[in-house]
N, C-alpha and C positions, 0 to 999 in steps of 0.2 A: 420196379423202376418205371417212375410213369411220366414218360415225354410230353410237353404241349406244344403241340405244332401251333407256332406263330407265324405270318406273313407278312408281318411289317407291311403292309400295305395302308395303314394307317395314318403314318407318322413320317413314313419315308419308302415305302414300294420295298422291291429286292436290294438285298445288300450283295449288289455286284452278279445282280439275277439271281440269285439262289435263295431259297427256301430258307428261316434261320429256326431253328429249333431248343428249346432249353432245358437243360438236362442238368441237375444236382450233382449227377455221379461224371461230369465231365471235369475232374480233377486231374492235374500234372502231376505226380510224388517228385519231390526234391529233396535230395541230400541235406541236412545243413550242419551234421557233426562227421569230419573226419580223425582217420586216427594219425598220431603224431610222428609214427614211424614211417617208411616208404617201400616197408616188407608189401606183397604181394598176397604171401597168405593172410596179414590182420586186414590188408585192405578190403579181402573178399570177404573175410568176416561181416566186417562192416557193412559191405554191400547188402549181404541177408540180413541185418537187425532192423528190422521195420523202426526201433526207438529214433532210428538215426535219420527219420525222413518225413518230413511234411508235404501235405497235401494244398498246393499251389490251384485256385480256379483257372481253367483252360479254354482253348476256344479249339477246334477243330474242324476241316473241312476234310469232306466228305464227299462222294459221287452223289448224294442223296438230297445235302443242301450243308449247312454251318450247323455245328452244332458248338454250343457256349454256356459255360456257369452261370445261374441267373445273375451273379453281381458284376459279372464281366458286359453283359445284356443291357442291366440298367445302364453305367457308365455310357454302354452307346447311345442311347436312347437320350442322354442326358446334353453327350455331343452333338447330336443331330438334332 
């Protein structure tokens, strides 16, 4: 896993003072197949089948600085 510390100092300084860093593996998982019934046990099924969930790009903040999926990164960079 290999972070590139960026500073935006470039382009636009600190995003709200902090450090922004960009990370590949900074992905959300999101549900997007449920099951049709409203049982508790198929719903937990569900919950463990990795088939049933995609990987969303994330932004997260941290005590250390932002940390963001590089396509979330561009978008801002694109904003600013």
């Amino acid at each position: 896993m290999i972070h590139q510390f960026m500073n935006l100092a470039g382009f636009m300084g600190y995003l709200y003072g902090d450090r922004v860093i960009e990370s590949e593996h900074c992905v959300i998982p999101t549900q997007i197949r449920f099951p049709r019934t409203k049982r508790r046990r198929i719903q937990k099924k569900w919950r463990k089948n990795h088939k049933n969930f995609i990987d969303k790009p994330g932004m997260l903040k941290t005590p250390f600085g932002i940390v963001c999926h590089p396509s979330i990164l561009r978008k801002l960079k694109v904003q600013v």
